[in-house]
C-alpha positions in Angstrom: 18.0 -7.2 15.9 14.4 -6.9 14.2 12.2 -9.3 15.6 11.1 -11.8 13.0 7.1 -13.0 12.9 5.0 -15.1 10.7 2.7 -13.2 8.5 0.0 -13.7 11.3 0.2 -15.7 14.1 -2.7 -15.1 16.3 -3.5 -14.7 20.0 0.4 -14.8 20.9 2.2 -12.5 22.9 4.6 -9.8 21.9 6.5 -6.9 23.2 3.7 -4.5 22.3 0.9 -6.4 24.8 3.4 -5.2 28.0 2.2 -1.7 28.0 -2.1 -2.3 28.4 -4.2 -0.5 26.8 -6.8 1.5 28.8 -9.5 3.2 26.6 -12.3 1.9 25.0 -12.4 -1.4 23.7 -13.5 -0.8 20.4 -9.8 1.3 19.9 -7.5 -1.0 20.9 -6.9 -3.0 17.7 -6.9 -2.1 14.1 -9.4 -4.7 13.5 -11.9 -3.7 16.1 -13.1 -0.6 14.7 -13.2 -1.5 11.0 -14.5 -4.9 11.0 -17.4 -4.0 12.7 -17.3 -1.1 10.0 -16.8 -3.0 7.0 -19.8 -5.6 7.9 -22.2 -3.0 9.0 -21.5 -0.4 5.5 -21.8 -4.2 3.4 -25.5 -4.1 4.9 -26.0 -1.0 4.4 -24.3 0.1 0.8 -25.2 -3.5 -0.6 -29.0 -2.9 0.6 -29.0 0.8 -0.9 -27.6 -0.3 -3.9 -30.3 -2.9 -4.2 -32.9 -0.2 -3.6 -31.4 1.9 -6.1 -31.4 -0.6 -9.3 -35.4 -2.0 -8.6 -36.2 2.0 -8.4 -37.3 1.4 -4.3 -35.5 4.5 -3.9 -36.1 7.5 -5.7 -33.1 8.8 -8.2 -33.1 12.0 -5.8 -32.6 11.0 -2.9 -29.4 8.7 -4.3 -25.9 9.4 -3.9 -24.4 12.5 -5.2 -22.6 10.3 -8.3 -24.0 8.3 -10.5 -25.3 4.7 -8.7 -22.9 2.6 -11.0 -20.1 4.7 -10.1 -21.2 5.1 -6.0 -21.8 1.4 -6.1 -18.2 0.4 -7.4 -16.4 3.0 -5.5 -17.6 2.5 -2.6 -17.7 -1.6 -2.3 -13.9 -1.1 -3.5 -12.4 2.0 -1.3 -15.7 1.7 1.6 -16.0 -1.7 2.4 -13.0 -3.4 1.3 -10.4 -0.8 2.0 -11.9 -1.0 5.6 -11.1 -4.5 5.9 -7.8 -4.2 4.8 -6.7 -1.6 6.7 -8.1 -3.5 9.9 -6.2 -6.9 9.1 -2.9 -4.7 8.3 -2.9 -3.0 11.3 -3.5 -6.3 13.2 -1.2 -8.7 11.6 1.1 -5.3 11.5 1.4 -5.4 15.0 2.3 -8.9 15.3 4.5 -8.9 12.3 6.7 -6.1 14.0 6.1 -6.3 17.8 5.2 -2.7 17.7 2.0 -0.8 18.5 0.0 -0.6 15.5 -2.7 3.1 15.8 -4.7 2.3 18.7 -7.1 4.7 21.1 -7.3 8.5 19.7 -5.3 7.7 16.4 -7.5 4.8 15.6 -10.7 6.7 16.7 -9.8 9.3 13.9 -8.9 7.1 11.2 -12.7 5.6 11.8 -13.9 8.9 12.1 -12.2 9.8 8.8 -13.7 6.5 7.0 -17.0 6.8 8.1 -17.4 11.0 7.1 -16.0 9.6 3.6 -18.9 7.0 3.4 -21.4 9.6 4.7 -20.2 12.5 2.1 -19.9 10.4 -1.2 -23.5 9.6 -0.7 -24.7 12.9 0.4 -22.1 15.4 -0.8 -21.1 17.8 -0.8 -18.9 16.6 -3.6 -15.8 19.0 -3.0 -15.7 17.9 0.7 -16.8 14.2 0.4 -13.7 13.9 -2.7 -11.0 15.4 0.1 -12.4 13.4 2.8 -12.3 9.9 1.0 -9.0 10.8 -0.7 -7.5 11.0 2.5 -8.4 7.5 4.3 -5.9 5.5 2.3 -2.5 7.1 2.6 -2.6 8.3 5.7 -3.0 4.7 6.9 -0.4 3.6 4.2 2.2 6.3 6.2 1.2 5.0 9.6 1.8 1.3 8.9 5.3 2.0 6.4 6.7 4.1 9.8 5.5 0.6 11.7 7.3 -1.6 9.2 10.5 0.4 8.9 10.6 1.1 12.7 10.8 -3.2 12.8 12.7 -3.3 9.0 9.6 -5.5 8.2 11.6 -5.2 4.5 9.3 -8.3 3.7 5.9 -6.7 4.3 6.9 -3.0 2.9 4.8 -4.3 -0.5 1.6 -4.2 1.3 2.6 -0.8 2.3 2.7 0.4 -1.0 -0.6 -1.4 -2.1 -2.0 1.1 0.4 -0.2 3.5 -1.5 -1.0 2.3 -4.6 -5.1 2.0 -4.0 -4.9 5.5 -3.0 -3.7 7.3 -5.8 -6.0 5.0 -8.0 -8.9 6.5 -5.7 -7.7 9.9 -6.7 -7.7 8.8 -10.5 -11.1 8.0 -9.8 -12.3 11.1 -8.7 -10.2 12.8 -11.1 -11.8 11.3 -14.1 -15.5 12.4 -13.0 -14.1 15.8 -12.4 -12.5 16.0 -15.5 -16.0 14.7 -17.5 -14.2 10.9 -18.4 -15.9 8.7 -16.6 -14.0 6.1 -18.8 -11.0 7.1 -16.8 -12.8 6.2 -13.5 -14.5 2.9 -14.2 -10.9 2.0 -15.5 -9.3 3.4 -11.7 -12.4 1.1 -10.7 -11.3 -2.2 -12.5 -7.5 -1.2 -11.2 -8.7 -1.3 -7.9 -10.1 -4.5 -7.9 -7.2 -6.2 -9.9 -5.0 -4.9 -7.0 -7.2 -6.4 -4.2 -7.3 -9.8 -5.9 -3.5 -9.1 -5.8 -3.1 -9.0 -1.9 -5.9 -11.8 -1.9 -3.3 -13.5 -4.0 -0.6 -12.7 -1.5 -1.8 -13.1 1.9 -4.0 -16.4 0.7 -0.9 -17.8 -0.7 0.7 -17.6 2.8 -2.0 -17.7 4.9 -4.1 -20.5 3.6 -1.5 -23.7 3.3 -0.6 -23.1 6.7 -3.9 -23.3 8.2 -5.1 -26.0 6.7 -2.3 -28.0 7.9 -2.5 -26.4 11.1 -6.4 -27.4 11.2 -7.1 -30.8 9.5 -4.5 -34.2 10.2 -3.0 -35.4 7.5 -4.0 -33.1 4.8 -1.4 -33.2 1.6 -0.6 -29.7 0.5 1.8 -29.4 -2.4 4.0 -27.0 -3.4 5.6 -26.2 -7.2 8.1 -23.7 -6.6 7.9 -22.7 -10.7 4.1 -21.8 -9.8 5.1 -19.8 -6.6 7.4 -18.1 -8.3 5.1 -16.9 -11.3 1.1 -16.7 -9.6 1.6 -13.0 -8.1 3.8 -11.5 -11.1 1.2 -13.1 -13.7 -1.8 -12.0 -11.4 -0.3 -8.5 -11.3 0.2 -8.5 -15.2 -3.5 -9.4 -15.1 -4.4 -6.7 -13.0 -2.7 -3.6 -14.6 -4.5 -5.1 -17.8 -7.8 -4.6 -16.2 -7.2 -1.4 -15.8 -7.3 -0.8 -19.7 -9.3 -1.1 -22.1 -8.3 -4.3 -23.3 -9.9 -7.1 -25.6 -8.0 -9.0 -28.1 -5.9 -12.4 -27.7 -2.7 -11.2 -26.0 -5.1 -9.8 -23.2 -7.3 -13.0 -23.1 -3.5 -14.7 -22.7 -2.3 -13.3 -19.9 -6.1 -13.4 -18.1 -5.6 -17.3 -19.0 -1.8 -17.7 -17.6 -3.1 -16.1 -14.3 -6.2 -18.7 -14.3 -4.0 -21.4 -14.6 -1.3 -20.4 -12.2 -4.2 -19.6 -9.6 -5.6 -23.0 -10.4 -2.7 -25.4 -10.1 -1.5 -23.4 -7.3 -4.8 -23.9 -5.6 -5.5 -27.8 -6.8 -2.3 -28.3 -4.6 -3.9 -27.6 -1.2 -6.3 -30.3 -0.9 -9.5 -28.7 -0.4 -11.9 -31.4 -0.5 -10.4 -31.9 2.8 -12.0 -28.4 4.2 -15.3 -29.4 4.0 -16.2 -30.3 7.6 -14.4 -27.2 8.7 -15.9 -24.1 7.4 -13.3 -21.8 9.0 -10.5 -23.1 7.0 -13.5 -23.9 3.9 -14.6 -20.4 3.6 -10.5 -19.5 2.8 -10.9 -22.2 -0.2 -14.0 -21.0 -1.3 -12.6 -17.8 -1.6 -9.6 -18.4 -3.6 -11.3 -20.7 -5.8 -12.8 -17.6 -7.0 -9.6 -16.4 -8.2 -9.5 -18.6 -11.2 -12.7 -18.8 -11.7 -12.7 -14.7 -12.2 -9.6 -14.7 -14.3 -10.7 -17.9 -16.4 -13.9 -15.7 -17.7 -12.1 -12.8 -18.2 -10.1 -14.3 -20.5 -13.7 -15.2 -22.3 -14.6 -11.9 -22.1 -11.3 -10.6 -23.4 -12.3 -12.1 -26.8 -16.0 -11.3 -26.5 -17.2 -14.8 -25.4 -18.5 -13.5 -22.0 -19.8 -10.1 -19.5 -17.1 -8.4 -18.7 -19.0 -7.2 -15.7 -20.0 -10.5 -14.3 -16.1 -11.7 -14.5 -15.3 -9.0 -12.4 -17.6 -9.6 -10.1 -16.1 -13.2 -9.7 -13.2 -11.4 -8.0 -15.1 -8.7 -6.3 -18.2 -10.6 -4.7 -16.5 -13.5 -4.8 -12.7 -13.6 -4.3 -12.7 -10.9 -2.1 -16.4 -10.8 -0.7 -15.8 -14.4 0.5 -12.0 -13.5 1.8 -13.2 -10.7 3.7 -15.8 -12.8 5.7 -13.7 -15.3 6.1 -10.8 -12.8 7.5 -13.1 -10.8 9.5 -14.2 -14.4 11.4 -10.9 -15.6 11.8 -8.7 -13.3 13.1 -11.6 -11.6 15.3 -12.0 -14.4 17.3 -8.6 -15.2 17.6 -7.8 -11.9 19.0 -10.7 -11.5 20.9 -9.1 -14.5 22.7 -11.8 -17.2 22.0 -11.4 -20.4 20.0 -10.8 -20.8 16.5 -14.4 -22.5 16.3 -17.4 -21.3 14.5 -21.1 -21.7 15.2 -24.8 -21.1 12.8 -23.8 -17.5 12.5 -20.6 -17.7 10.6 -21.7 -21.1 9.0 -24.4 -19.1 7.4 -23.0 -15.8 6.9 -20.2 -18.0 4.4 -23.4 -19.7 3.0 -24.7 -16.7 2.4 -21.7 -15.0 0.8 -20.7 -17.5 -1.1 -23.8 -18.3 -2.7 -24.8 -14.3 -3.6 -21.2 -14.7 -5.1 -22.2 -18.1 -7.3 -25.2 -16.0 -8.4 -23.8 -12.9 -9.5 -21.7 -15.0 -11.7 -24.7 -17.3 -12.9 -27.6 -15.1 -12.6 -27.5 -13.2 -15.1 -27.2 -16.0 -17.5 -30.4 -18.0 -15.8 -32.9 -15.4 -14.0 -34.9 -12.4 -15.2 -33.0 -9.2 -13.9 -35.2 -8.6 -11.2 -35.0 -12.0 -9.4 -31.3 -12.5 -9.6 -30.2 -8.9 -8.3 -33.2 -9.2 -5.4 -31.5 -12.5 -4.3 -28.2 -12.0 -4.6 -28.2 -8.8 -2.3 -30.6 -10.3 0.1 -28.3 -13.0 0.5 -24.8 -10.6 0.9 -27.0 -8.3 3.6 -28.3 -11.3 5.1 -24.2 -12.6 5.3 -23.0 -9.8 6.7 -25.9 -9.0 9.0 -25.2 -12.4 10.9 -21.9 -11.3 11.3 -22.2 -8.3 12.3 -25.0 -9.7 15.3 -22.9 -11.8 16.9 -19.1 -10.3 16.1 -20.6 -6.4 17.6 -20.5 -7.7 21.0 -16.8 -9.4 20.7 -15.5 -6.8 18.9 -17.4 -4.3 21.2 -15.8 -5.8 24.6 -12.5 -6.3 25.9 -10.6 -9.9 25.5 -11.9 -12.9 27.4 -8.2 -13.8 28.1 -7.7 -10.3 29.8 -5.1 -9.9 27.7 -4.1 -6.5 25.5 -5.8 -6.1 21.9 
């Protein structure tokens, strides 16, 4: 019979961790190589990005797109897709029991991601458009053989997200081909709607459980009529970011999926979190969800930046998920304690406040000030994280155990 696992259960054994892996650290999990990659290309893309808008950096020596376009695409299908692809073939190998790529395999699929970051900024375009076309479905065929090896039948959705963010990829590049760059900020926004989906999904599991798991006595509620409707709403939200749509029936369905997101996540009790930032962060993050939804509604009707509620998804929903993912889950399966120290405190600090002002800024600060501190603060974020998770993710497990 399949074997039947939560949708991540960290640091416990399974019939994958009786043959040990041998090689290289760094190769032995999914979430080795692209955590580490994911945190170091957020310093680096969000620091060149920052150079590029206060003119530090000459246009010429900028990436072979336009910086809007390099900017999106790559905090989207770079950093983001890296992260994903690392927790999915880590909770993938749990979920299933089965090897997840590992050693050579891994190696090239980290080789492959980091040529694709390297060529989109410095071309050539032909090469660098194959190269980061690739990354996404040949990860979304490895893990679908995974899941139908185990008939994972539950997880075979995230699957097709894989799927699904690569061919918007290739809509992307299609539309600057094809001289409509309209088309490509619109593959853009459809990315991001379907990242805030699987935020949607995996927080919705994820973040209930540890809570409970983590603080006595916490109360978290449940409406099964909100269940039921938060991810097909969300998704209606997201294909709707992906046109170009303003006018009241938009502005409705952004507005159903704020609400849903919001009652869902006034049921889990988060003033409760405060005094533990592992579990905190995971609030923070969702929080960000309606928050991001609510102003595109406003924005839907011409009441607010359209821009700055996206980024409330993208810096903030899924900025402060992926930090609070990459802590998480590399500890646990690095064998150490589900326990943070100044680092992580900080880099969620960090994080979630360049988040706050990306959403505020703009309204507040000159240009200038408000784009200067918000990146400092996401390099500075990511920077601590990357300091003290290189050597963990870098070294074997303290347990001695495979992964």
């Amino acid at each position: 019979m399949p074997r039947s696992a939560p949708l991540l259960t960290i640091g416990q054994p399974d019939p994958a961790s009786r043959i040990p892996y041998t090689g290289w650290p760094l190769f032995a999990l999914g979430f080795r190589p692209f955590y580490l990659l994911a945190a170091g290309f957020a310093v680096i893309g969000m620091a060149a990005w920052a150079a590029l808008l206060l003119n530090w950096l000459p246009a010429q020596h900028g990436p072979v797109m336009a910086p809007l376009f390099w900017h999106a695409h790559e905090m989207v299908f770079g950093f983001a897709a890296a992260a994903v692809v690392g927790f999915l073939f880590t909770a993938g190998k749990n979920w299933t029991g089965l090897q997840t790529p590992q050693g050579p395999m891994l190696a090239g699929l980290a080789a492959l991601w980091v040529a694709g970051r390297v060529l989109m900024w410095a071309g050539p375009a032909p090469i660098a458009i194959g190269v980061d076309i690739a990354f996404l479905p040949l990860c979304g065929v490895l893990f679908l053989r995974i899941l139908r090896r185990a008939r994972s039948v539950r997880n075979y959705g995230l699957a097709v997200a894989l799927f699904a963010m690569g061919a918007v990829n290739a809509g992307f590049h299609a539309g600057l081909l094809a001289g409509t760059p309209l088309l490509a900020l619109r593959c853009l926004d459809a990315a991001a709607g379907l990242v805030a989906v699987f935020v949607t999904v995996i927080g919705g599991r994820v973040i209930p459980m540890f809570t409970a798991n983590a603080i006595a006595g916490v109360q978290i509620r449940r409406l099964v009529w909100v269940e039921r409707a938060v991810v097909p709403v969300t998704a209606a939200a997201a294909i709707l970011l992906a046109m170009p749509a303003q006018g009241v029936a938009p502005a409705a369905v952004f507005a159903l999926a704020a609400m849903a997101q919001a009652i869902r996540f006034l049921g889990w009790d988060s003033r409760r979190t405060l005094r533990t930032p592992i579990v905190a962060i995971l609030h923070v993050a969702y929080a960000f969800l309606p928050l991001g939804f609510g102003l595109l509604a406003a924005a839907a009707v011409g009441r607010f930046d359209r821009s700055t509620a996206l980024h409330a998804l993208t810096a903030g929903a899924i900025g402060c998920a992926i930090v609070a993912m990459i802590t998480r889950t590399a500890l646990g399966h690095t064998g150490r304690l589900l326990r943070v120290g100044r680092a992580e405190v900080f880099a969620y600090a960090a994080i979630s406040v360049a988040a706050v002002l990306r959403v505020v800024g703009p309204l507040l600060l000159p240009r200038e000030v408000w784009i200067g501190a918000t990146c400092a603060l996401w390099v500075a974020g990511f920077a601590a994280y990357f300091w003290k998770y290189a050597p963990y993710l870098l070294a074997p497990r303290v347990d001695g155990r495979d992964g």
